[in-house]
mmCIF file of the N, C-alpha and C atoms, coordinates in Angstrom:
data_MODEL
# 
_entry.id   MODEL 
# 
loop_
_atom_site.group_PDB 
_atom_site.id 
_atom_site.type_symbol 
_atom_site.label_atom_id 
_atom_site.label_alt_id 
_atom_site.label_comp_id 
_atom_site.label_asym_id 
_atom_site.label_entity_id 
_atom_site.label_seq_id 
_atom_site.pdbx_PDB_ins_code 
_atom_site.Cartn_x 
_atom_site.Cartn_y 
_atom_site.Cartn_z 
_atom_site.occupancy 
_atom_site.B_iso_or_equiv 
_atom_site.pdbx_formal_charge 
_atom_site.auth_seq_id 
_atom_site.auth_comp_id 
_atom_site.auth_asym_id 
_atom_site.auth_atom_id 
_atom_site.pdbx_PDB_model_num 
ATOM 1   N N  . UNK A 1 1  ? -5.833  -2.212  29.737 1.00 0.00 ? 1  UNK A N  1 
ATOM 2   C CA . UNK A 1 1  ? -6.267  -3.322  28.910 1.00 0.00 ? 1  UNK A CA 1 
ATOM 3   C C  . UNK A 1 1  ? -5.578  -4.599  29.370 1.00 0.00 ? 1  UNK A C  1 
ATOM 4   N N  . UNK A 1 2  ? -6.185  -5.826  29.402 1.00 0.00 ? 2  UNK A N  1 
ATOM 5   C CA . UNK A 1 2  ? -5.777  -7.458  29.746 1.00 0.00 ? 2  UNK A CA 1 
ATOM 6   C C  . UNK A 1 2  ? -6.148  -8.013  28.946 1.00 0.00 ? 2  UNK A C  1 
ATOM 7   N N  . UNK A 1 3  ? -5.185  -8.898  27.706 1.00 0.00 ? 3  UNK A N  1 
ATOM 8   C CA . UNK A 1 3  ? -6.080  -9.898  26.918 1.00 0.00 ? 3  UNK A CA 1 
ATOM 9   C C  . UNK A 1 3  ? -6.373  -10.978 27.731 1.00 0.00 ? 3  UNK A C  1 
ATOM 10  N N  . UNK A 1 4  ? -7.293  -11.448 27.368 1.00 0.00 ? 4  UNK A N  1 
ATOM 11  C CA . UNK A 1 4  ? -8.222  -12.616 27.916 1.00 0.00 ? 4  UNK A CA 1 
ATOM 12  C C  . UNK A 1 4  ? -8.269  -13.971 26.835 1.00 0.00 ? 4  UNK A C  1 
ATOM 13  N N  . UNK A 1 5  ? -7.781  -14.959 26.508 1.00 0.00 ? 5  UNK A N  1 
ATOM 14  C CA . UNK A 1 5  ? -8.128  -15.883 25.701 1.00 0.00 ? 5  UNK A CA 1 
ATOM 15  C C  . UNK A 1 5  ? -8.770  -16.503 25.805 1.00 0.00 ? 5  UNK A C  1 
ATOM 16  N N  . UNK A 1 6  ? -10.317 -17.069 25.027 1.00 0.00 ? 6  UNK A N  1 
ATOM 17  C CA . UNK A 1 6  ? -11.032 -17.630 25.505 1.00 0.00 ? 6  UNK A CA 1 
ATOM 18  C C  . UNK A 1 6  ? -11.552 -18.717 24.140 1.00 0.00 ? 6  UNK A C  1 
ATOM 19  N N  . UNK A 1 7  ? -11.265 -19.831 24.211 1.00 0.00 ? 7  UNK A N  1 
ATOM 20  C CA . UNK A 1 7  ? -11.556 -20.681 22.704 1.00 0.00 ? 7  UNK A CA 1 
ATOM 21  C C  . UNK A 1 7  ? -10.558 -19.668 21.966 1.00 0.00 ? 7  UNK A C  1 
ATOM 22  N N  . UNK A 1 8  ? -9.513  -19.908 21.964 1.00 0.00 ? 8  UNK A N  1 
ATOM 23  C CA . UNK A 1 8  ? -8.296  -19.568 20.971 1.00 0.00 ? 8  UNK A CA 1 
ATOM 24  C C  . UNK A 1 8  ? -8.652  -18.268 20.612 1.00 0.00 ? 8  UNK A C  1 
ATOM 25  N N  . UNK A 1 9  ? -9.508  -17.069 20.709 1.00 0.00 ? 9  UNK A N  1 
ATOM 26  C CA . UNK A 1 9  ? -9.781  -15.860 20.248 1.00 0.00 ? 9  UNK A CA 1 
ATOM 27  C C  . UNK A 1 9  ? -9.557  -14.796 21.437 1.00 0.00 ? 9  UNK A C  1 
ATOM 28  N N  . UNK A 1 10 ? -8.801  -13.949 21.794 1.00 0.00 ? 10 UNK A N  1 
ATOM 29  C CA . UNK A 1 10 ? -8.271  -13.313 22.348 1.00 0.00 ? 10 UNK A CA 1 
ATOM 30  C C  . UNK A 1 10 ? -9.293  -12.203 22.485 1.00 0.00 ? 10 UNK A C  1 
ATOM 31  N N  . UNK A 1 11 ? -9.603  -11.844 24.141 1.00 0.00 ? 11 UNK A N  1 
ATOM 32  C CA . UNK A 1 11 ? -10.525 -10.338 23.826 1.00 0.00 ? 11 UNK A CA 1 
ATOM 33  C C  . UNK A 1 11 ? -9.794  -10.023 25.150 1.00 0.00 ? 11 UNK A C  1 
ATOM 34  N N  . UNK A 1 12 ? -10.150 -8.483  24.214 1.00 0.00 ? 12 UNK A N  1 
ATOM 35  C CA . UNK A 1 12 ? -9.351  -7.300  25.199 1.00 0.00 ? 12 UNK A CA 1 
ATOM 36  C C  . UNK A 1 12 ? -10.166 -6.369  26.425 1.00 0.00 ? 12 UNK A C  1 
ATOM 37  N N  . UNK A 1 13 ? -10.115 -6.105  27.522 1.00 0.00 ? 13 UNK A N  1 
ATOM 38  C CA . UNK A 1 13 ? -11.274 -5.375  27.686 1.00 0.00 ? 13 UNK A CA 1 
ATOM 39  C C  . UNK A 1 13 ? -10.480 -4.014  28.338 1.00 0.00 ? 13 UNK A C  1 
ATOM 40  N N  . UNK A 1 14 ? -11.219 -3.044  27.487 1.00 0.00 ? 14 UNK A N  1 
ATOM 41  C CA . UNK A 1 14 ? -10.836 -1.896  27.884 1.00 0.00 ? 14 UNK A CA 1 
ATOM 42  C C  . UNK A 1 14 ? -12.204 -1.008  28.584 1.00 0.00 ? 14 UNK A C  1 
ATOM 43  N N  . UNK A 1 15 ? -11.840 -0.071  29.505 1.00 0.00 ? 15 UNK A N  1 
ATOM 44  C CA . UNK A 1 15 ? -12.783 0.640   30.102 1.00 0.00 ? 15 UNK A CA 1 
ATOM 45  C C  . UNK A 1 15 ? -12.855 2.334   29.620 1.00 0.00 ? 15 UNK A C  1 
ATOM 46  N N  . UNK A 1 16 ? -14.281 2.782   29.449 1.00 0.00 ? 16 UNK A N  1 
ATOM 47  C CA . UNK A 1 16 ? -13.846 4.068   28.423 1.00 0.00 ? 16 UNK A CA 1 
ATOM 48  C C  . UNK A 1 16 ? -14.769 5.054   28.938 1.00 0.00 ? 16 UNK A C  1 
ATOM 49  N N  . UNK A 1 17 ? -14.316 6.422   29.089 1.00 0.00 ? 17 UNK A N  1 
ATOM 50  C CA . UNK A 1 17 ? -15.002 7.197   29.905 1.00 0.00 ? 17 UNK A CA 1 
ATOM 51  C C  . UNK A 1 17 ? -16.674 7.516   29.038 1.00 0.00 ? 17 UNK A C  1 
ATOM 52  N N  . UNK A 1 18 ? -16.573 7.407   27.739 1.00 0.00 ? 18 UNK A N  1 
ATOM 53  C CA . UNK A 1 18 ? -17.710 7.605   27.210 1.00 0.00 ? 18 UNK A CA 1 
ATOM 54  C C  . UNK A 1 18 ? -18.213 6.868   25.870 1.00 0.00 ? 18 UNK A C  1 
ATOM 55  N N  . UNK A 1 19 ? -19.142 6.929   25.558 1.00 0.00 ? 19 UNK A N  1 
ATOM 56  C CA . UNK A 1 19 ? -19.725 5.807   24.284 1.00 0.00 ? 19 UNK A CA 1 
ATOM 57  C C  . UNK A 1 19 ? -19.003 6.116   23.413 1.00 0.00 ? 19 UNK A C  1 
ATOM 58  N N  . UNK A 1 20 ? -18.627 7.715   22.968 1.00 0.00 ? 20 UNK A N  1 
ATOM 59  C CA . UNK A 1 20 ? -17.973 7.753   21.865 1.00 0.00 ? 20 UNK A CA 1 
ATOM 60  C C  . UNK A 1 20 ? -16.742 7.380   22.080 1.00 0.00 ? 20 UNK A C  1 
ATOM 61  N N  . UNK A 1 21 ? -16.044 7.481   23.359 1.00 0.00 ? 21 UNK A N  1 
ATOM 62  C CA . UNK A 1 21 ? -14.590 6.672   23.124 1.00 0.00 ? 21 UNK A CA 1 
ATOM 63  C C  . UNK A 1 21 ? -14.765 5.054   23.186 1.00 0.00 ? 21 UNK A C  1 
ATOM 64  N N  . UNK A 1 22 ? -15.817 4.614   23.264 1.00 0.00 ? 22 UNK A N  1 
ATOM 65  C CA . UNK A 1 22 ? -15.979 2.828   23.253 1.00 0.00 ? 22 UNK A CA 1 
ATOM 66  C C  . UNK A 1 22 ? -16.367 2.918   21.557 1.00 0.00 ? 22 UNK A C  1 
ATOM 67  N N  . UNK A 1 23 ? -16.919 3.759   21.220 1.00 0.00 ? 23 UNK A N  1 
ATOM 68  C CA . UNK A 1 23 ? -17.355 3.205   20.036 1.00 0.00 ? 23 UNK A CA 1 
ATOM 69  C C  . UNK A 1 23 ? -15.908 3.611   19.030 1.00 0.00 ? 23 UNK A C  1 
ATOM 70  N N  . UNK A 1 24 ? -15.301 4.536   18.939 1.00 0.00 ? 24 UNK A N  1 
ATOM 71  C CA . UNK A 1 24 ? -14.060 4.806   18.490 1.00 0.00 ? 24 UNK A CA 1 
ATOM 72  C C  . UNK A 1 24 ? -13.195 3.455   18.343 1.00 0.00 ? 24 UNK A C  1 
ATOM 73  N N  . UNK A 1 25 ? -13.103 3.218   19.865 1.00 0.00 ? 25 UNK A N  1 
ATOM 74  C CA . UNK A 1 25 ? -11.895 2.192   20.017 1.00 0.00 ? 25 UNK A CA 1 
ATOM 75  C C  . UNK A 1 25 ? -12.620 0.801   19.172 1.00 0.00 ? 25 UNK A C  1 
ATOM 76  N N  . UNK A 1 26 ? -13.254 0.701   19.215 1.00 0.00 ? 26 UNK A N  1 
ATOM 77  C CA . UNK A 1 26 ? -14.507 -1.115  18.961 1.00 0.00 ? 26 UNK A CA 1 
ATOM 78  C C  . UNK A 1 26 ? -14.213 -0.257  17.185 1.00 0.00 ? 26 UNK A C  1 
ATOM 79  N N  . UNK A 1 27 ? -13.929 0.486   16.569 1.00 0.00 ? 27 UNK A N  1 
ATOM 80  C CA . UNK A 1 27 ? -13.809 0.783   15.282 1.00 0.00 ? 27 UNK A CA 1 
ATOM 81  C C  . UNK A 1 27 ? -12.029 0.588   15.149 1.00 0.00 ? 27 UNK A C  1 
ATOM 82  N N  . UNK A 1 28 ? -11.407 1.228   15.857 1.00 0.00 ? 28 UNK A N  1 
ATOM 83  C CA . UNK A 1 28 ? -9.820  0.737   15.630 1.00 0.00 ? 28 UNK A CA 1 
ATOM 84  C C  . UNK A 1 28 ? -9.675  -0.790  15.949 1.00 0.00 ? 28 UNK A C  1 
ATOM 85  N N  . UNK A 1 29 ? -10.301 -1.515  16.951 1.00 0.00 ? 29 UNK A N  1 
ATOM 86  C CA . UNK A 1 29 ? -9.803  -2.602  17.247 1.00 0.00 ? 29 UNK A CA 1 
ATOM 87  C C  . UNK A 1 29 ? -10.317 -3.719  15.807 1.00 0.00 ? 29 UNK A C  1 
ATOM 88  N N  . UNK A 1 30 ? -11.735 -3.100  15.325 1.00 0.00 ? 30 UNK A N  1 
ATOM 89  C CA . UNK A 1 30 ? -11.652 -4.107  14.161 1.00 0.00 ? 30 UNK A CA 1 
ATOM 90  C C  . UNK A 1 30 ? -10.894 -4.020  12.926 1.00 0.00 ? 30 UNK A C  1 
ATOM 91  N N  . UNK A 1 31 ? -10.676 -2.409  12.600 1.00 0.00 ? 31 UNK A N  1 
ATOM 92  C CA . UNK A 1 31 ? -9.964  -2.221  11.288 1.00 0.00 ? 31 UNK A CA 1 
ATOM 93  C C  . UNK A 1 31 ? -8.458  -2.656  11.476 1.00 0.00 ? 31 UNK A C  1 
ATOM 94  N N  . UNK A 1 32 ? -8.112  -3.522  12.967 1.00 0.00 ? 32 UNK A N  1 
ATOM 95  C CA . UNK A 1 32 ? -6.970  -3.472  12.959 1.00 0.00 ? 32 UNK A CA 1 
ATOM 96  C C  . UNK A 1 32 ? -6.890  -5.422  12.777 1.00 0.00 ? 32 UNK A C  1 
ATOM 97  N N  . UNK A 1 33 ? -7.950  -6.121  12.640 1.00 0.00 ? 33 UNK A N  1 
ATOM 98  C CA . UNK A 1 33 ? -7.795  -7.271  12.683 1.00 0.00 ? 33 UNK A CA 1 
ATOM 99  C C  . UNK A 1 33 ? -7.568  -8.151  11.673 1.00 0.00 ? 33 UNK A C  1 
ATOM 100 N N  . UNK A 1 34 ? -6.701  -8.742  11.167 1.00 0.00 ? 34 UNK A N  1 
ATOM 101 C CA . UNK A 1 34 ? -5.788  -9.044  9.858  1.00 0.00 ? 34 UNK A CA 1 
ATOM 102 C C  . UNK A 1 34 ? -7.546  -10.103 9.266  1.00 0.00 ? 34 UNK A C  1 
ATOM 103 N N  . UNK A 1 35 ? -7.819  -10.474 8.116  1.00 0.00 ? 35 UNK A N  1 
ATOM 104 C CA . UNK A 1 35 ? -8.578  -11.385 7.857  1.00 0.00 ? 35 UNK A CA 1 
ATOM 105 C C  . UNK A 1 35 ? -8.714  -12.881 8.470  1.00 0.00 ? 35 UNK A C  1 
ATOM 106 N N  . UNK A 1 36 ? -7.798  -13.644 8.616  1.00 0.00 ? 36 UNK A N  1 
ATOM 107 C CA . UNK A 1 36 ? -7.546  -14.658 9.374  1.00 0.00 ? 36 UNK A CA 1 
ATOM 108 C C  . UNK A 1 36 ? -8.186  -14.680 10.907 1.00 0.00 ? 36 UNK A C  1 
ATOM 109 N N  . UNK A 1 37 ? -7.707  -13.917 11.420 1.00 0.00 ? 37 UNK A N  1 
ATOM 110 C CA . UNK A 1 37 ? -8.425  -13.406 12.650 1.00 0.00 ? 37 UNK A CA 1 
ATOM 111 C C  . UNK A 1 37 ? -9.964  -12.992 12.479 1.00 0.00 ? 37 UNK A C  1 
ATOM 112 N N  . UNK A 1 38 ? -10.586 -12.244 11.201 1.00 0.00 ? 38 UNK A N  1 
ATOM 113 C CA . UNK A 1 38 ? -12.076 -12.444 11.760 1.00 0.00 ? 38 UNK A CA 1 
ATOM 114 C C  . UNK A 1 38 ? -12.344 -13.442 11.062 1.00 0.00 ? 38 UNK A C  1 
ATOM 115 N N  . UNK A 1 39 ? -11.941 -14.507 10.386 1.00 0.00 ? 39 UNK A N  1 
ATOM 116 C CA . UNK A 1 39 ? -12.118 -15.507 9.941  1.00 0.00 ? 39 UNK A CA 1 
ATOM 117 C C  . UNK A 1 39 ? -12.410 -16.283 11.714 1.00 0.00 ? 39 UNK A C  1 
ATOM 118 N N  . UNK A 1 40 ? -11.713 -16.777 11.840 1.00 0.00 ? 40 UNK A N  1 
ATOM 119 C CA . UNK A 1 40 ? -11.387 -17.363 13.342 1.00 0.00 ? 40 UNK A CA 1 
ATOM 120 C C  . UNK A 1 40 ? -12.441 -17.006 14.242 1.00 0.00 ? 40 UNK A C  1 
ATOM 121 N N  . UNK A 1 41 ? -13.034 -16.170 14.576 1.00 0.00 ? 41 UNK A N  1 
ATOM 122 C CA . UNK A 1 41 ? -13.697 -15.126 15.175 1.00 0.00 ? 41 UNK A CA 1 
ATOM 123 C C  . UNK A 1 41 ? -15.161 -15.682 14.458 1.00 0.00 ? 41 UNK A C  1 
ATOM 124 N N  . UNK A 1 42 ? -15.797 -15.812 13.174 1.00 0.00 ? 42 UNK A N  1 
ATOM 125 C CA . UNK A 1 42 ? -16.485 -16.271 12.727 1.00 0.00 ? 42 UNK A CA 1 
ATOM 126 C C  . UNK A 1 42 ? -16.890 -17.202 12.958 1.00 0.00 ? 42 UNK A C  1 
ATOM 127 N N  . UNK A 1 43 ? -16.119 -18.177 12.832 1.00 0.00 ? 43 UNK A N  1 
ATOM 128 C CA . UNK A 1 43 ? -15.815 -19.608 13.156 1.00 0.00 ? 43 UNK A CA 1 
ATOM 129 C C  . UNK A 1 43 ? -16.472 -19.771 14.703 1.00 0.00 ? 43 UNK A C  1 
ATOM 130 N N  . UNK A 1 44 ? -15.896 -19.132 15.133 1.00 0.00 ? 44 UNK A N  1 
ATOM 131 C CA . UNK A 1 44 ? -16.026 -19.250 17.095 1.00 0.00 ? 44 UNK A CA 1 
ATOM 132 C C  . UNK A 1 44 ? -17.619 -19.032 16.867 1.00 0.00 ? 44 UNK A C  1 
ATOM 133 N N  . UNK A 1 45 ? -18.041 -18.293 16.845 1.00 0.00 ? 45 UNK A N  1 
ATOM 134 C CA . UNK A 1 45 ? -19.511 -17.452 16.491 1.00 0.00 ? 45 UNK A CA 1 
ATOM 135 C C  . UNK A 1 45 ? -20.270 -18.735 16.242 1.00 0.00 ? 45 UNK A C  1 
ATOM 136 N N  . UNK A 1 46 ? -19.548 -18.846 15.460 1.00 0.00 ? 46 UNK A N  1 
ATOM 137 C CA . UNK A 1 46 ? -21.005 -20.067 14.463 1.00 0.00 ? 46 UNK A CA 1 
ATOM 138 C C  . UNK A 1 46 ? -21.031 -21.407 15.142 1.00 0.00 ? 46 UNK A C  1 
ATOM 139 N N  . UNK A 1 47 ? -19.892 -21.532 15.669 1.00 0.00 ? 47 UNK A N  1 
ATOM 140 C CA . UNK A 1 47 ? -19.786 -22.957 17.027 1.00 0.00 ? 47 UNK A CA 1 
ATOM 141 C C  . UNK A 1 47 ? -20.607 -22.944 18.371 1.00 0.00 ? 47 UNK A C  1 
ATOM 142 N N  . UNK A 1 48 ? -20.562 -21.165 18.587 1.00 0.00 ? 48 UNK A N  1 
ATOM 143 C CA . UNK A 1 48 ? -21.125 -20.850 20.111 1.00 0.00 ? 48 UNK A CA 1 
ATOM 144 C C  . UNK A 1 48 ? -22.641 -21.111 19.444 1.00 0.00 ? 48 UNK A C  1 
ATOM 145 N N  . UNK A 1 49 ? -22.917 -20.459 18.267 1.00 0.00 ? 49 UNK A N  1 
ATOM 146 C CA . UNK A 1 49 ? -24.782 -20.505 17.902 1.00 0.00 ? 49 UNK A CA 1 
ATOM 147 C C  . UNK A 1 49 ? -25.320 -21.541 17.436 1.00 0.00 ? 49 UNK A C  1 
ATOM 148 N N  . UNK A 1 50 ? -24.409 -22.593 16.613 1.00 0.00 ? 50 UNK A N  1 
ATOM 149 C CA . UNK A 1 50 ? -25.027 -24.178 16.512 1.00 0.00 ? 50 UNK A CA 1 
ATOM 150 C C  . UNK A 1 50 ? -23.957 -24.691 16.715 1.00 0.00 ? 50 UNK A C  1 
ATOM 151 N N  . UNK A 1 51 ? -23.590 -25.711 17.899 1.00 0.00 ? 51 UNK A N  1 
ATOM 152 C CA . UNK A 1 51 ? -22.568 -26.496 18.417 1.00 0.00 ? 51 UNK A CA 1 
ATOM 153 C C  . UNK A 1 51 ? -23.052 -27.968 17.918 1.00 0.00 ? 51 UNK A C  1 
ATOM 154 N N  . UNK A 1 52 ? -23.911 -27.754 16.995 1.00 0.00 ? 52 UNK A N  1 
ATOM 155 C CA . UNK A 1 52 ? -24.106 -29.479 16.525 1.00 0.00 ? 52 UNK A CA 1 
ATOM 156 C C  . UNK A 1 52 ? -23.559 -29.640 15.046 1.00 0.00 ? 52 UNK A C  1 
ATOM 157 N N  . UNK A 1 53 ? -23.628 -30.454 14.518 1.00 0.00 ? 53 UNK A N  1 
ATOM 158 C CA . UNK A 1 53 ? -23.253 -30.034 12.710 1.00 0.00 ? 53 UNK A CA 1 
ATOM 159 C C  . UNK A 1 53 ? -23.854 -29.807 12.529 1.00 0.00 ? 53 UNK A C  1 
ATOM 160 N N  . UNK A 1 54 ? -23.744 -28.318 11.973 1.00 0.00 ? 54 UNK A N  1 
ATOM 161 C CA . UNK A 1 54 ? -24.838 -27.546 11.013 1.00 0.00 ? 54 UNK A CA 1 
ATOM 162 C C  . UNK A 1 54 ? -23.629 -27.349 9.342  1.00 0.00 ? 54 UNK A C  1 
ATOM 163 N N  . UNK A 1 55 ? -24.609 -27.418 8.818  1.00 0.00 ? 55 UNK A N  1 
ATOM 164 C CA . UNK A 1 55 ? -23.936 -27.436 7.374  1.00 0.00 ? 55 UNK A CA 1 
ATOM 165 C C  . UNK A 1 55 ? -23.647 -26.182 6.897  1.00 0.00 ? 55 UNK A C  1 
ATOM 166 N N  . UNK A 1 56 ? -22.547 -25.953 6.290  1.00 0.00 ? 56 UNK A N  1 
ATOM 167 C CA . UNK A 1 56 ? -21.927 -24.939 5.839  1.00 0.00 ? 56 UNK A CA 1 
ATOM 168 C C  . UNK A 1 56 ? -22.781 -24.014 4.587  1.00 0.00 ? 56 UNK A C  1 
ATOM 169 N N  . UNK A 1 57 ? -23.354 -22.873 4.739  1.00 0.00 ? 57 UNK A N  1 
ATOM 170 C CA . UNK A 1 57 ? -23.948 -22.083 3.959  1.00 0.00 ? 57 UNK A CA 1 
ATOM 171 C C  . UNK A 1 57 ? -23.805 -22.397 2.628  1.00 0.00 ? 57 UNK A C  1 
ATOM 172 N N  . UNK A 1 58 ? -22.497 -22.512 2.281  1.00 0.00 ? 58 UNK A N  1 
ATOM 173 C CA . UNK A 1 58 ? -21.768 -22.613 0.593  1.00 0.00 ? 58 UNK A CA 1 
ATOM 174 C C  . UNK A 1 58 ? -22.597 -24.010 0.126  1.00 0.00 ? 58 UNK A C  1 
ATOM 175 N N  . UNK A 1 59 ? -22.599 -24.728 1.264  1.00 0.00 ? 59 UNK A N  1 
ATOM 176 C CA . UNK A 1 59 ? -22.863 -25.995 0.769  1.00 0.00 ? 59 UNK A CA 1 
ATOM 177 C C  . UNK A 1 59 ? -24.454 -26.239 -0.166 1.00 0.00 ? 59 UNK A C  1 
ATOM 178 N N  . UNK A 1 60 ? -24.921 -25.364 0.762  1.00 0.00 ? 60 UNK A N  1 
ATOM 179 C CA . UNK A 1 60 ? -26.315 -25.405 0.632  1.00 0.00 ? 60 UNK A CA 1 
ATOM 180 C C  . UNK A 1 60 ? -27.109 -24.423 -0.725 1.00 0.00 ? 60 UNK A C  1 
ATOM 181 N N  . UNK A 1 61 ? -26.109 -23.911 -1.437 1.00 0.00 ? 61 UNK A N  1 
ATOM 182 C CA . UNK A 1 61 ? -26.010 -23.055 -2.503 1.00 0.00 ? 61 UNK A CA 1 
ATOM 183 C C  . UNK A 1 61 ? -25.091 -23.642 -3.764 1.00 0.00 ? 61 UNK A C  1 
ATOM 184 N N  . UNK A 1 62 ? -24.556 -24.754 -3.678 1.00 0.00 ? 62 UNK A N  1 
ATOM 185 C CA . UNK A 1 62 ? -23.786 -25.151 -4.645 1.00 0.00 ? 62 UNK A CA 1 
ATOM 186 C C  . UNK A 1 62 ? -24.748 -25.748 -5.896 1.00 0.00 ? 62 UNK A C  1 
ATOM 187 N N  . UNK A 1 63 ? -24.349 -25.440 -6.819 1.00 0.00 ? 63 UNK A N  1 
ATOM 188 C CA . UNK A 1 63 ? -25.328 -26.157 -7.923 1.00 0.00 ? 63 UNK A CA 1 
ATOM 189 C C  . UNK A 1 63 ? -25.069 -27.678 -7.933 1.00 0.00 ? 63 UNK A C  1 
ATOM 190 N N  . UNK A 1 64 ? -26.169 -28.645 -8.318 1.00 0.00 ? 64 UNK A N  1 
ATOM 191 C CA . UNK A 1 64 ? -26.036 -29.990 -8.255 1.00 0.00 ? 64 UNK A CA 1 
ATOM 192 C C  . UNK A 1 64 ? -26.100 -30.893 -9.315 1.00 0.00 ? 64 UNK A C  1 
# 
């Protein structure tokens, strides 16, 4: 394994002899990620899929 940082979110890449050991590990690596971190991770996500201002979900649901 090598972490890789890429936009402040760190990925690991591991190589695995079979699906069930990729899919195993891709199940430890998330139950192991504190909230903050998939917070962060979210964040990244939603920047890579609209990099323009897009308005925040909550916003758009708030009573007026």
């Amino acid at each position: 394994m090598r972490p890789i940082t890429i936009n402040s979110v760190e990925r690991i890449v591991k190589r695995s002899r079979t699906f069930r050991e990729a899919d195993r590990w891709d199940i430890q690596q998330n139950l192991a990620l504190t909230p903050e971190q998939r917070i962060q991770i979210a964040h990244a996500l939603r920047k890579r899929a609209y990099p323009g201002k897009a308005k925040d979900i909550r916003e758009c649901h708030r009573a007026r």
